[in-house]
C-alpha positions in Angstrom: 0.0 0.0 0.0 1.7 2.9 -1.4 0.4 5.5 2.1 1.4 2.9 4.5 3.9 3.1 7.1 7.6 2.1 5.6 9.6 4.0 7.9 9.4 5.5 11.5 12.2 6.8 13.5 10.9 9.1 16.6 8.4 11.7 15.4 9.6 10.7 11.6 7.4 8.5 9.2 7.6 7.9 5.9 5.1 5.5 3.4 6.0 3.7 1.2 5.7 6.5 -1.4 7.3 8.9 0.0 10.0 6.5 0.3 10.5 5.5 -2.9 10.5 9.2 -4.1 13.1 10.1 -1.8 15.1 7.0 -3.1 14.7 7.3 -6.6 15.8 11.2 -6.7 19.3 10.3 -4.6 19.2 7.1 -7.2 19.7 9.6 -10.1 22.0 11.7 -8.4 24.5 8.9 -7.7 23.7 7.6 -10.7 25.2 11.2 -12.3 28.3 10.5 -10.3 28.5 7.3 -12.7 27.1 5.1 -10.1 26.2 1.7 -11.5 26.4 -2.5 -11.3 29.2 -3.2 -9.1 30.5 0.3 -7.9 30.9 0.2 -4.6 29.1 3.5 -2.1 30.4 4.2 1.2 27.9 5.2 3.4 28.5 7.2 6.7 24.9 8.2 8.4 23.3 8.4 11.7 20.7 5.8 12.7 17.9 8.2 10.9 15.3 8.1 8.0 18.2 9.0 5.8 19.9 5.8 6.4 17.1 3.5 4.9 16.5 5.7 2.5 20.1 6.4 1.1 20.7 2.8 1.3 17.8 1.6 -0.8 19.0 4.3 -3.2 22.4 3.1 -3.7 20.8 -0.4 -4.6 18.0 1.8 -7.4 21.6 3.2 -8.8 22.7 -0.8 -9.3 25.5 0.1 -6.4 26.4 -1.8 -3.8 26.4 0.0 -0.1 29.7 -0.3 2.2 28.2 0.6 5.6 31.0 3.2 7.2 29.7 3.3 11.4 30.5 6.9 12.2 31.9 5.6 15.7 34.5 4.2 14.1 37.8 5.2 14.3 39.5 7.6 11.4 42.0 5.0 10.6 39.3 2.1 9.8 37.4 4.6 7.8 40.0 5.2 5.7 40.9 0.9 5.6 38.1 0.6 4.2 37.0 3.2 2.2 40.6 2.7 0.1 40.4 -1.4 0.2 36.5 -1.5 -0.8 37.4 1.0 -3.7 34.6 3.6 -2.9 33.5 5.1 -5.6 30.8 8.0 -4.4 30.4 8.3 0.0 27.4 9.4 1.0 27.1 11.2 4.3 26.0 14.9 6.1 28.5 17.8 6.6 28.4 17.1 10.7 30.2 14.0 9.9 33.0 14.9 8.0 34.8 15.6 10.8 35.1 11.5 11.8 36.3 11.0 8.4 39.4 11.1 6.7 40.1 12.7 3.6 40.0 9.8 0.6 40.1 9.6 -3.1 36.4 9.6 -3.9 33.2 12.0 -5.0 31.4 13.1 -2.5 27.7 13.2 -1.9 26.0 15.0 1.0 22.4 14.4 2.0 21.4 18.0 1.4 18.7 19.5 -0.8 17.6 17.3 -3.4 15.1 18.7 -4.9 14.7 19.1 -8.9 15.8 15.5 -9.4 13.5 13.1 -10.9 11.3 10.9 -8.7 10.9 8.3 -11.1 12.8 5.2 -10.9 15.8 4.8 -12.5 16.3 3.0 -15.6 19.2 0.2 -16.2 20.1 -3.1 -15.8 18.0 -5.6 -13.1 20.7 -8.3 -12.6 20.2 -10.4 -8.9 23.7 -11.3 -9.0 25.0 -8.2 -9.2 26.4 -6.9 -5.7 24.2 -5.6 -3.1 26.5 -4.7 0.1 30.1 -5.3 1.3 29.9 -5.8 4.6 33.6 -6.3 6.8 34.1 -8.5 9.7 37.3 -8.4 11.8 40.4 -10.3 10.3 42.7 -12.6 11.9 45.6 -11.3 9.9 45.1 -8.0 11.4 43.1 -6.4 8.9 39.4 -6.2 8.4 37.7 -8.3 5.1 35.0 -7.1 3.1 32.4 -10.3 2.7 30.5 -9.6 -1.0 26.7 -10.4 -0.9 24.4 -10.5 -3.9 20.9 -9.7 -4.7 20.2 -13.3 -5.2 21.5 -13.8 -1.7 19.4 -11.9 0.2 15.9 -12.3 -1.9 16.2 -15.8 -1.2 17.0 -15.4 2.8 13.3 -14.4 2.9 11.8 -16.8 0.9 13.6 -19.7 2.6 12.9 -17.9 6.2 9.3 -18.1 5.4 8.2 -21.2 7.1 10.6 -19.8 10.4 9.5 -16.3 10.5 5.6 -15.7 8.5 5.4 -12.2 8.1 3.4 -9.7 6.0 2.1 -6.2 5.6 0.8 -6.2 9.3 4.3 -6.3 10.7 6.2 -3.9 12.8 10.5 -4.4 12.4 12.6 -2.6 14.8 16.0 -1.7 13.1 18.0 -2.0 16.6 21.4 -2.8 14.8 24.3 -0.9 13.3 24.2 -1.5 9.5 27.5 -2.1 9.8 26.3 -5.9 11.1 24.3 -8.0 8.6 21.8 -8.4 11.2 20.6 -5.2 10.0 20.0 -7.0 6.4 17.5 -9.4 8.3 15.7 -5.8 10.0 15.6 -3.9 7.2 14.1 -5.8 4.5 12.6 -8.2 6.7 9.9 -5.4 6.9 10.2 -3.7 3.2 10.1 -7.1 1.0 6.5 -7.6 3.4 4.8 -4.4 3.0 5.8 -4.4 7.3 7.2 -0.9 8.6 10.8 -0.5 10.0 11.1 1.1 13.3 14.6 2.7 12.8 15.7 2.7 16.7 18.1 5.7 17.5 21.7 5.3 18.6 20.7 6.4 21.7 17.7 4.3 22.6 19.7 1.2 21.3 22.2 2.2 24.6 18.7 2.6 27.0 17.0 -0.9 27.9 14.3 1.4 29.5 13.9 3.6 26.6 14.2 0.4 24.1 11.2 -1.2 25.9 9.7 2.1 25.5 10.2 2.4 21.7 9.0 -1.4 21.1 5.4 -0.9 23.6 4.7 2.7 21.9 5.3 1.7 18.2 3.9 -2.1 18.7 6.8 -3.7 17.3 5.7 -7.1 16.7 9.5 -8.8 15.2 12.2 -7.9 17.3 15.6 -9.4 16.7 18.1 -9.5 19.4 21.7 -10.7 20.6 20.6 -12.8 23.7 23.3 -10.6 25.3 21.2 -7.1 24.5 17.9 -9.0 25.1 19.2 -9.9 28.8 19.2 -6.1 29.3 15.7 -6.0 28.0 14.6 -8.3 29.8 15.7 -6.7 33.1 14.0 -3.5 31.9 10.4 -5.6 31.6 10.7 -7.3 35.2 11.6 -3.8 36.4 8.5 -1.7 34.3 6.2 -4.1 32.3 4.9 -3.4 30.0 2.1 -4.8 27.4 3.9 -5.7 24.2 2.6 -6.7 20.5 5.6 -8.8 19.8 5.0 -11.7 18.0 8.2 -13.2 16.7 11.7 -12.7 18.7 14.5 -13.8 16.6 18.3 -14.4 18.5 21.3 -14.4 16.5 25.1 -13.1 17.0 26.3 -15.2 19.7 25.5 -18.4 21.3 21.9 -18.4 23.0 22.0 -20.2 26.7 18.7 -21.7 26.7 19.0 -21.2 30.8 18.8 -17.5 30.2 14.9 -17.4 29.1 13.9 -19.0 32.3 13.0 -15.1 33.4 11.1 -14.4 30.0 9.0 -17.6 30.0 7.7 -16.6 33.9 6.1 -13.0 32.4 2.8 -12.9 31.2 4.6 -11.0 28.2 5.7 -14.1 26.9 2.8 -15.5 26.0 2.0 -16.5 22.4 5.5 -14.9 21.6 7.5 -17.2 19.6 11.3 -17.6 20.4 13.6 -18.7 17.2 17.4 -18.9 17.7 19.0 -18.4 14.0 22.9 -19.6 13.9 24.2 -17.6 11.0 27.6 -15.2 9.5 27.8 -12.3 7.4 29.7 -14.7 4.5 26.5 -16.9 4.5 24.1 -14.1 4.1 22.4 -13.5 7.8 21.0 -16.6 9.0 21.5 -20.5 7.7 19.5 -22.6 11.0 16.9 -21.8 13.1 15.0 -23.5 15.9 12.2 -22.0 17.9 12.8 -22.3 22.0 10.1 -23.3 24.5 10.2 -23.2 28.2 10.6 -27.2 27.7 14.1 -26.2 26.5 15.2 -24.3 29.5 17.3 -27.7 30.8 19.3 -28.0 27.9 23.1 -27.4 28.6 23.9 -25.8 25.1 22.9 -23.5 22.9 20.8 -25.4 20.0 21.2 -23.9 16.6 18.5 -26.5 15.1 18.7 -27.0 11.7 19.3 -25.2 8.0 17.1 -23.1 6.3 15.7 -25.5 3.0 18.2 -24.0 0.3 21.1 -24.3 2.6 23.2 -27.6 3.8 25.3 -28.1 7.0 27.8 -30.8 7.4 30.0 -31.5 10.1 33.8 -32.5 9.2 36.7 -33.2 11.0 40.1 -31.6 10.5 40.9 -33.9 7.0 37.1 -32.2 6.3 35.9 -35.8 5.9 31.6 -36.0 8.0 31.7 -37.2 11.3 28.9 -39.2 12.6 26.2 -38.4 15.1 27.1 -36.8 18.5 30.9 -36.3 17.1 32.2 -32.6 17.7 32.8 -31.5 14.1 33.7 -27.6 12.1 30.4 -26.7 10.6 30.8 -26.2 7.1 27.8 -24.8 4.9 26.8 -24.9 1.4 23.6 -23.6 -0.5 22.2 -21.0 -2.1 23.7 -18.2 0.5 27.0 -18.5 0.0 28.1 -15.2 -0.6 31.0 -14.1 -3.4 33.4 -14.4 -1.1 36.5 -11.7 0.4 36.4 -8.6 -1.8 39.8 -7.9 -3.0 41.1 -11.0 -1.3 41.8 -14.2 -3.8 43.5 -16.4 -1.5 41.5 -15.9 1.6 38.4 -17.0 -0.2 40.2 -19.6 -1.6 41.1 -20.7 2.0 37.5 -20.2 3.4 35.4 -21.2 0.3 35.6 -24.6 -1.0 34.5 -26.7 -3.7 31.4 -28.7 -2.4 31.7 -32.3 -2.8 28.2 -32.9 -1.4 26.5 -31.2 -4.2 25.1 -31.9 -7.7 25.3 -28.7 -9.1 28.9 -27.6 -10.9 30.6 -24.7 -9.3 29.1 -25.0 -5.6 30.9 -23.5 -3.1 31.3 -24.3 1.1 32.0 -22.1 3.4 34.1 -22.9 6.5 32.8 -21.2 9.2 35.3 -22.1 12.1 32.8 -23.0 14.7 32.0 -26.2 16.2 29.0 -28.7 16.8 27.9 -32.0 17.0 24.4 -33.4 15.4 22.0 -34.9 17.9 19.5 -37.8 17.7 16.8 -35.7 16.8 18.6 -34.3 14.1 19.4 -30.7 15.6 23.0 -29.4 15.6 24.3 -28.0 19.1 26.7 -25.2 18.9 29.7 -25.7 20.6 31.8 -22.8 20.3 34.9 -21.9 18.1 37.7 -24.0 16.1 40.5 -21.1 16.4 40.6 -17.5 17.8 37.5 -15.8 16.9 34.9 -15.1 19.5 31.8 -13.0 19.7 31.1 -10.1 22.1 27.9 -8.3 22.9 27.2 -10.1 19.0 30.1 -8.8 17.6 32.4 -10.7 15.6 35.9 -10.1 17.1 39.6 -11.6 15.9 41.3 -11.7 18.6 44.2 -11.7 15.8 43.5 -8.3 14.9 43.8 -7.0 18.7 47.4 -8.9 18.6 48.4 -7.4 15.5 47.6 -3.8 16.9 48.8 -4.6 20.2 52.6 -5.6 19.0 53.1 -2.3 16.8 53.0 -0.3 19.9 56.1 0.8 21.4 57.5 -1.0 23.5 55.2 -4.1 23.3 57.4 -6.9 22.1 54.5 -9.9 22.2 50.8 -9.4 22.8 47.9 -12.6 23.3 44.0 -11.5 24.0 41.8 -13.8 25.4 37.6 -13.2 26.2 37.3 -14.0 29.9 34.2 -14.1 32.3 33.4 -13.7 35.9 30.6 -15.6 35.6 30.3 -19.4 35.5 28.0 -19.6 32.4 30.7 -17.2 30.6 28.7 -13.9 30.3 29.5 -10.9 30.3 33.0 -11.7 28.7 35.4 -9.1 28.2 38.8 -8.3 26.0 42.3 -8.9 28.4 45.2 -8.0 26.6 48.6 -10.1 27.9 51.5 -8.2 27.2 55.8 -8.8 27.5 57.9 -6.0 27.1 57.6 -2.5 28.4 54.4 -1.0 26.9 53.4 2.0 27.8 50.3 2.6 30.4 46.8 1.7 30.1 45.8 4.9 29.4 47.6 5.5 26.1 47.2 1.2 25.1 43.3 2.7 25.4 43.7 5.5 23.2 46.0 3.8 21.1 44.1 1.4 20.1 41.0 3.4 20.0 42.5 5.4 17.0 42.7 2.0 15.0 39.8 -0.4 16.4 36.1 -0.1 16.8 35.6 0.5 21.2 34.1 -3.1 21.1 37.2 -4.5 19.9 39.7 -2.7 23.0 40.3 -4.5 25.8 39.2 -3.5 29.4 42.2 -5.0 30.8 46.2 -5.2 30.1 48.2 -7.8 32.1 52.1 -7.3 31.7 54.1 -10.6 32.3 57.8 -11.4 32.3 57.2 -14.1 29.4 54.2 -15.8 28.0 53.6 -19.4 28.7 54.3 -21.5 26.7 53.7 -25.6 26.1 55.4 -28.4 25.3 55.8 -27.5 21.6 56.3 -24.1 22.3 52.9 -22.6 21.3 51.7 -19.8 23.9 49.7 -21.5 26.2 46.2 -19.7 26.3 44.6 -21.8 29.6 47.9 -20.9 31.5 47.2 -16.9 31.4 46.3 -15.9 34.4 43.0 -14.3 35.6 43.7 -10.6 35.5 43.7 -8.8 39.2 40.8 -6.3 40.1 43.6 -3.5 40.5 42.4 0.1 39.5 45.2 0.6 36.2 47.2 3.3 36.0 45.3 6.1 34.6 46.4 9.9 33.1 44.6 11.3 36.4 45.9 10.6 39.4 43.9 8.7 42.0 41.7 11.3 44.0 39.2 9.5 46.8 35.4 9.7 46.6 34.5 13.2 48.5 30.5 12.9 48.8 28.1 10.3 49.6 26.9 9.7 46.1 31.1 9.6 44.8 31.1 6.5 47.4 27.7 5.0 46.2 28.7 5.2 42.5 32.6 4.1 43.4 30.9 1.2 45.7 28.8 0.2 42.6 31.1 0.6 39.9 33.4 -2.1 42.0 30.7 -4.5 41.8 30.4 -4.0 38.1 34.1 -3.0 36.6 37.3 -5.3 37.4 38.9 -2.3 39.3 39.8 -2.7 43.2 39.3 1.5 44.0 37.7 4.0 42.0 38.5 7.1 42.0 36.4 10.8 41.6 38.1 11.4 38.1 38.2 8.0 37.2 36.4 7.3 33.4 34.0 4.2 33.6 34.7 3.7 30.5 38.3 3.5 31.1 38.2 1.1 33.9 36.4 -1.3 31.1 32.8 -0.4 31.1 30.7 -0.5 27.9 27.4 0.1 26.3 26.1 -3.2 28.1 27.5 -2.5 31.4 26.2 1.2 31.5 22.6 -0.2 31.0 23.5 -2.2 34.2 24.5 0.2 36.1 22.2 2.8 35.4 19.6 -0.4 36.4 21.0 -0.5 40.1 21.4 3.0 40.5 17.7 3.6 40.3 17.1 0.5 42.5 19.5 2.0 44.9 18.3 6.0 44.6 14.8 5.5 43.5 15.6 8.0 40.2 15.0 7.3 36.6 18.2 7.2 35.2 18.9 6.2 32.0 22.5 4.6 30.5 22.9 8.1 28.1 23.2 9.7 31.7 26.1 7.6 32.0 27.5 8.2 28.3 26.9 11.8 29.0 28.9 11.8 32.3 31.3 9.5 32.3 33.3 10.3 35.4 32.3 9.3 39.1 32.6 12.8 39.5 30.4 14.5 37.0 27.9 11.1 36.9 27.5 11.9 41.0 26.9 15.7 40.1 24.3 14.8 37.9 22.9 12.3 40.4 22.7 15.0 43.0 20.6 17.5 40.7 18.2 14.8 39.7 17.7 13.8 43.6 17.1 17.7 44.1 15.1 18.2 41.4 12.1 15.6 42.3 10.7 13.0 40.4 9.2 14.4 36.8 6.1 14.3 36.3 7.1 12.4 32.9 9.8 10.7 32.0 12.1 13.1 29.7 12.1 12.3 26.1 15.7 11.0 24.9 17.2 13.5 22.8 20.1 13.7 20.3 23.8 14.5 22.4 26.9 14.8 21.3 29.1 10.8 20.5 32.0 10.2 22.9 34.8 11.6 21.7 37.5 9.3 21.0 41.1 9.2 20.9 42.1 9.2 17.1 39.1 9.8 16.0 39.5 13.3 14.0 42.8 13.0 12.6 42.8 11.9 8.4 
């Protein structure tokens, strides 16, 4: 229906029409930059309308988009903007600032009026390229993974018995486009006639303002890390709410069936269904899915199920020969979502995507994905974790290679190992700890360091410096002999200054509880003691259980030190409860260390 809903982000709608006008006049404006089939368009927006809207016109101009995450770091930008061969970036003038200076046309979302609003003309191939979208590399460099029309057209047809959806159906976009589950958002709801409920950067960082979002605009398909949805989840035992969610997809990182005991006890959960989809970005989105009941809840692992119909899944051992039932195996997958393979990157898609000897048809590809599982009686596959060094944080895919790589051209550092560890025993909540030998210089510039060349996910919350690493018996570093980091506040650029008020010694008390720190100091960053997006919803959580305020995590983005978060404690406590909660509005990113330079 051409009036409908497409769109919504806040106060912002657009239908369908007005979105494909929009699209079609920024489709003939990259199109008179010599936009075509296979050009490649960086894109470098804020989670707003014009995000949906510039993507969908890169594919109207036969382009395919590179996502470019403004919190990235300058020197990624420029990584990939030069290794994806960017032909046209879109983005706004506010942003130009965050990126570096490149070889390429530039196009800026301003006026675009006078340009036609009918769609553009020219050649409808579905194996042309769609998106580049780049994963961390184990060689220290990111890799672009190609995706085609074809690829993603047939994710929804083949997702159709897992996830029925239609015209009725309200998508929340909660992901960076920068992660491919923002493929299964996006055009989850445009391919249906659904709308797409574009959730702000922001209220992606605020449980309390994402339950919010998802009760006021009656999402009905949310898709979730089961890290992000744990935060969620506190936020609805805390403030329920009535919900119009119908489908809840997981995917990004292992699902521990344990963890929905909580959901299955709320009257929210009824009639909900809960799929977990195992999938990678080289395999287009998802490849198995499995819906969870409360009868699953004893299970020890995370159950992955089994492949969407136009896809395979085998199990191999190291000689990549099939192992039988209830043998650990690498999970290899072949099928129609196979992607290209590594842009720009001939032997590493030769190393990853191999010939299939299990198919019929001539030129059919595997992929080797690196992670483990073992087939079950019933015929569903149980995940079983990773093969090599790869691991997934908050549902981010992370080489710990790429850390290492980093780490060891820093002065000083002569070797450098990272490991994910957790505090708990069912391994949440992991975190990054960097092992170091040499004489690196302080946490504090490692942090800043690093933040100029890696995304914030990917730098550690902790540095360990030992003598030597250990090593065993064949002289490879032994991983399981690193010790457990100690809970000792690092050494910071400010010096250590004592919580002076009541509230300094509340926060410092909880930010113990929380961060691997022993002290915490007034000046002291939470941010630079290891806290992150996740643990700022948590604390922000006990700190209204504890004061009885409505504080959200952006009040912890936007005051990052014990000292100014406790000032801004103080004036909410003397300023009474509001009579409303506040609306969240737009404040200025982080600024990090690296971040401006070209």
């Amino acid at each position: 229906t051409p009036r409908a809903a497409a769109l919504v982000c806040g106060l912002d709608q657009l239908t369908y029409e007005e979105l494909e006008r929009r699209a079609n006049r920024l489709a003939h404006r990259l199109r008179a930059l010599g936009v075509g089939p296979e050009s490649r368009v960086g894109l470098c927006l804020e989670r707003a309308l014009d995000l949906p809207v510039a993507l969908l016109a890169v594919l109207k101009a036969g382009g395919a988009y590179v996502p470019l995450d403004p919190e990235y770091p300058a020197a990624r930008l420029r990584f990939v903007l030069e290794d994806a061969g960017i032909a046209v970036l879109v983005t706004r003038g506010e942003l130009l600032d965050c990126l570096p200076e490149v070889a390429c046309r530039l196009l800026l979302l301003d006026d675009a009026a006078g340009w036609p609003e009918t769609t553009p003309g020219g050649p409808d191939d579905p194996d042309c390229l769609a998106y580049v979208i780049y994963t961390s590399g184990s060689t220290g460099t990111p890799k672009g993974a190609g995706v085609t029309h074809r690829h993603v057209t047939r994710l929804f047809a083949a997702a159709r018995e897992a996830v029925p959806c239609g015209p009725g159906d309200v998508w929340s976009l909660f992901h960076s486009f920068a992660f491919d589950f923002s493929v299964w958002e996006l055009w989850g709801a445009l391919l249906h006639g659904g709308t797409a409920v574009v959730v702000p950067h922001w209220v992606a960082r605020s449980p309390e303002a994402f339950l919010e979002l998802l009760a006021g605009e009656g999402v009905t398909c949310l898709s979730q890390t089961p890290s992000a949805f744990q935060q969620l989840l506190r936020a609805l035992e805390a403030s329920p709410r009535r919900l119009a969610l119908r489908t809840v997809v997981f995917a990004g990182e292992a699902l521990e069936p344990a963890a929905l005991a909580p959901w299955f006890a709320l009257p929210a959960a009824a009639g909900v269904r809960m799929l977990n989809m195992y999938g990678i970005t080289e395999t287009t989105v998802h490849i198995t899915w499995r819906e969870m009941t409360a009868a699953d809840l004893g299970q020890p692992r995370s159950r992955i199920g089994r492949p969407l119909p136009d896809l395979s899944l085998h199990l191999v051992d190291r000689h990549l020969e099939p192992v039988p039932a209830g043998v650990t195996g690498e999970i290899l997958v072949g099928g129609a979502g196979v992607c290209r393979g590594y842009l720009g990157r001939p032997e590493l898609t030769a190393a990853r995507f191999l010939p299939d000897p299990f198919a019929a048809a001539p030129g059919a590809r595997l992929y080797r994905t690196g992670d483990l599982g073992r087939r079950l009686p019933d015929g569903d596959v149980e995940y079983l974790g990773r093969s090599d060094h790869q691991v997934k944080i908050r549902g981010l895919r992370i080489e710990l290679g790429e850390i290492e790589a980093a780490l060891v051209r820093q002065p000083g550092v002569h070797e450098a190992v990272v490991l994910a560890r957790s505090d708990r025993s069912d391994g949440s909540d992991r975190s990054l700890v960097a092992y170091l030998t040499g004489a690196p210089p302080g946490h504090a510039e490692l942090r800043a360091a690093l933040g100029a060349l890696l995304p914030e996910y990917m730098v550690p919350a902790a540095f360990v410096l030992l003598e030597k690493l250990p090593l065993t018996t064949n002289g490879k570093v032994d991983r399981r002999a690193l010790p457990e980091p100690e809970r000792l506040r690092p050494e910071l650029a400010e010096e250590y200054l004592a919580p002076r008020t009541p509230t300094e010694e509340l926060l410092a008390e909880i930010w113990r509880e929380l961060l691997p720190v022993d002290r915490v100091g007034a000046l002291d960053d939470f941010f630079a003691l290891g806290g992150h997006s996740l643990l700022a919803a948590r604390l922000a959580s006990r700190l209204r259980e504890r004061l009885r305020l409505e504080v959200s995590a952006q009040v912890v983005f936007q005051s990052p030190t014990l000292a100014d978060l406790a000032g801004a404690l103080d004036q909410m406590s003397a300023a009474g409860p509001p009579d409303a909660a506040p609306a969240l509005v737009a404040t200025p990113r982080r600024v990090r260390a690296g971040r401006t330079g070209a």
